[in-house]
VOKOLGU-193080 format. One record per residue (C-alpha): residue number from 1; residue in one letter; x, y, z. Coordinates in steps of 0.02 Angstrom, whole numbers, plus 50000, padded with zeros to 5 digits. Layout:
% VOKOLGU-193080
[NUM; a; [X; Y; Z]]
...
***
This chain:
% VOKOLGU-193080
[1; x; [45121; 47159; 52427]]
[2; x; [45135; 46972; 52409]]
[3; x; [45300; 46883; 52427]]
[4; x; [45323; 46701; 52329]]
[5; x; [45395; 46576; 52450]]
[6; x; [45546; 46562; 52346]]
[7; x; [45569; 46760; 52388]]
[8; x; [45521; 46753; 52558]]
[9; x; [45656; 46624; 52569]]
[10; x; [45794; 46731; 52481]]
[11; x; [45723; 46869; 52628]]
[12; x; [45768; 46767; 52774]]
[13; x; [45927; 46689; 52730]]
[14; x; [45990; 46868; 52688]]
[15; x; [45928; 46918; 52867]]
[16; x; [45984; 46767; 52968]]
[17; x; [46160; 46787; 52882]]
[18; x; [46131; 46966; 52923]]
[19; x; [46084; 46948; 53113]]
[20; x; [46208; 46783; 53141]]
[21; x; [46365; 46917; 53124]]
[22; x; [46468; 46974; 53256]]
[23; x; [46416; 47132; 53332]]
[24; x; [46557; 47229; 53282]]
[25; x; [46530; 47392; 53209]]
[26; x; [46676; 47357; 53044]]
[27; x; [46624; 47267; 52902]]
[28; x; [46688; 47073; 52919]]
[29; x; [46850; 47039; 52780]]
[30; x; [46848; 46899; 52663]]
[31; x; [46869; 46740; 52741]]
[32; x; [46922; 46552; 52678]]
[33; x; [46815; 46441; 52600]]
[34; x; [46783; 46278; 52708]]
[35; x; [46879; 46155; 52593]]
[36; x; [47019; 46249; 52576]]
[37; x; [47033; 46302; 52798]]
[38; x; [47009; 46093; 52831]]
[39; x; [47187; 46061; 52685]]
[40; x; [47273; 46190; 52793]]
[41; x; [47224; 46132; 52980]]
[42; x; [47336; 45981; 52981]]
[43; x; [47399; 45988; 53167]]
[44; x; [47415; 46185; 53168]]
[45; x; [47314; 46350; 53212]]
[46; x; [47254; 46430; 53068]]
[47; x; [47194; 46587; 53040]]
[48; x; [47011; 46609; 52947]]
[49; x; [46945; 46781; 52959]]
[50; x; [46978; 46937; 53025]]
[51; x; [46873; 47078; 53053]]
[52; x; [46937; 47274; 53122]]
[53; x; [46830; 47402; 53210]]
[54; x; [46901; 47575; 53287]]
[55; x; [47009; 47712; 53246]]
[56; x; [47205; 47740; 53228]]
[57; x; [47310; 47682; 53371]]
[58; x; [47155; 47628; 53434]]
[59; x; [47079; 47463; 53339]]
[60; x; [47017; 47300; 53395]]
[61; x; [47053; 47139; 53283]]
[62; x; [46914; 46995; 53275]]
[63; x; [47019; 46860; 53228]]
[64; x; [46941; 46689; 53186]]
[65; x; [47042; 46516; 53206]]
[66; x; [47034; 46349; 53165]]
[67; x; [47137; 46236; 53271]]
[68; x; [47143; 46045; 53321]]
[69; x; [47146; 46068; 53495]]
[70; x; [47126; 45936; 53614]]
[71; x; [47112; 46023; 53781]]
[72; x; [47276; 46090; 53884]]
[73; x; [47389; 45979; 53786]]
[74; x; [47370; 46028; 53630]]
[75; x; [47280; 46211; 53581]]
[76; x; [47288; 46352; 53510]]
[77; x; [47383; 46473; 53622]]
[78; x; [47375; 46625; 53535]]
[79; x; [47345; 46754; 53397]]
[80; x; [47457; 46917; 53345]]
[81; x; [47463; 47069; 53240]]
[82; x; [47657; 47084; 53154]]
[83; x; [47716; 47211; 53046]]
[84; x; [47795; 47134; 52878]]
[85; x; [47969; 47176; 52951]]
[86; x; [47923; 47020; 53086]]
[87; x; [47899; 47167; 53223]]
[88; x; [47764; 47111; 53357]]
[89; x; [47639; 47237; 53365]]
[90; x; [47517; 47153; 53453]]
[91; x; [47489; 46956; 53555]]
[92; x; [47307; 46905; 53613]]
[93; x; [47344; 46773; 53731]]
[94; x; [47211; 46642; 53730]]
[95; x; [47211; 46539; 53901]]
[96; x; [47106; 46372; 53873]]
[97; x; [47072; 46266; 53733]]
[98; x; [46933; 46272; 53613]]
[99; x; [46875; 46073; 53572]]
[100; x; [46704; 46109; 53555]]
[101; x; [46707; 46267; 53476]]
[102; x; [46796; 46247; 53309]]
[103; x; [46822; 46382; 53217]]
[104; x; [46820; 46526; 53365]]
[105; x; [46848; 46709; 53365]]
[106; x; [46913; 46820; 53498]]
[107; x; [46950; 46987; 53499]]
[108; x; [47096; 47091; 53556]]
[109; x; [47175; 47265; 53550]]
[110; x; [47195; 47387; 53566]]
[111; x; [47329; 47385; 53423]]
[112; x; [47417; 47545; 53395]]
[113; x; [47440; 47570; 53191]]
[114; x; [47377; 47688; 53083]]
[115; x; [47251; 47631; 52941]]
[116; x; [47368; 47605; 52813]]
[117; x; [47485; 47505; 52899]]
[118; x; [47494; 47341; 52811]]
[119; x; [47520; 47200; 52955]]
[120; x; [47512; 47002; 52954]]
[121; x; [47377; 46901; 53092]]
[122; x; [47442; 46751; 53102]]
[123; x; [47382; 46581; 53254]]
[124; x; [47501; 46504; 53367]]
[125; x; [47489; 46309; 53403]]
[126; x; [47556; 46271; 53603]]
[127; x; [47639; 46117; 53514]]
[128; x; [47673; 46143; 53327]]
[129; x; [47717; 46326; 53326]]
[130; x; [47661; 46466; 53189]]
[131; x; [47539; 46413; 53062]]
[132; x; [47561; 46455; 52884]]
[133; x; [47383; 46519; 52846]]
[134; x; [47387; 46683; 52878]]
[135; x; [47287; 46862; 52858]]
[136; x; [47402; 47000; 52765]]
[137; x; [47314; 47185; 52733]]
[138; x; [47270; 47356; 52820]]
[139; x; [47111; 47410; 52901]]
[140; x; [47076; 47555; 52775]]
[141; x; [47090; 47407; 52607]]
[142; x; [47032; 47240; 52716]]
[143; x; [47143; 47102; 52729]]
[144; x; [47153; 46924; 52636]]
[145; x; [47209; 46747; 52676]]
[146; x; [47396; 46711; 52625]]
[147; x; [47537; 46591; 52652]]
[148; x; [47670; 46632; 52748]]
[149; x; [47839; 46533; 52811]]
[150; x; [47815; 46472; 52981]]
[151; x; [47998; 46530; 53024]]
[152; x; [47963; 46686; 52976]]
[153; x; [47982; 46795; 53139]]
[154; x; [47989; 46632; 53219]]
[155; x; [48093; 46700; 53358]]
[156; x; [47927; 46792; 53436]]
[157; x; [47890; 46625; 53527]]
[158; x; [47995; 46696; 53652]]
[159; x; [47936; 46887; 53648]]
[160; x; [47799; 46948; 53803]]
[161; x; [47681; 46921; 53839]]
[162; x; [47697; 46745; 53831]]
[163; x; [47542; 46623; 53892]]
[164; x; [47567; 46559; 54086]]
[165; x; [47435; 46390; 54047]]
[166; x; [47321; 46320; 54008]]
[167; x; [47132; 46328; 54119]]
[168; x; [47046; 46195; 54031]]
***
């Protein structure tokens, strides 16, 4: 069987974008488009994707963020899982800055909620707090990129675990 170049092409760009995903076993959820993550970076951590894998009580969040860090001074210090009552369900503490890696994902968990339990992810800036770009859904229907007010639940910055530094 003989490919055309043109379909060969259309072959390995489905296959690179394929093989270039994380290796998590849950389909990735939408993400932002590029123009519209750099409008809402402006000097704050900003959440971008998020992808689930696991069962009830039991999942792990991939959660990707763009931030402006500039090393120990100025990063992005966190990420969380929050009911929509402003209940912390979940902090991933994130101990060094990420300048040359911009967006990053780490994951976190396990987070203890049932499939159907519709949650915010939202970023946390060391110096200009909560970010307004956040991830609202469940794990059973995917979750989607929404604004949210940075006071909202604003009083967490002070809830534990709380991060102890900064390593580089």
């Amino acid at each position: 069987m003989k490919l055309s170049i043109s379909s060969f092409l259309i072959v390995l760009v489905l296959w690179l974008s394929c093989c270039s995903s994380s290796d998590e076993t849950a389909d990735p959820n939408i993400g932002m488009e590029e123009e519209e993550m750099q409008e809402t970076t402006d000097g704050v951590a900003q959440v971008t994707n998020v992808s689930v894998s696991g069962t009830d009580d039991q999942y792990t969040f991939s959660v990707t963020i763009s931030s402006p860090d500039l090393g120990c001074n100025q990063y992005a210090n966190w990420w969380e899982v929050i009911d929509l009552d402003g209940n912390l369900l979940y902090r991933r503490i994130l101990g060094h800055s990420h300048v040359e890696e911009q967006p990053f994902t780490r994951s976190g968990g396990p987070v203890s909620i049932s499939a159907d339990t519709e949650v915010y992810i939202r970023a946390h800036m060391n110096t200009t707090s909560y970010g307004s770009r956040v991830f609202r859904g469940t794990v059973s229907s995917g979750f989607i990129p929404e604004n949210l007010s940075i006071e909202f639940a604003k009083d967490l910055e002070e809830a534990e675990p709380l991060h102890t530094g900064c390593a580089f």
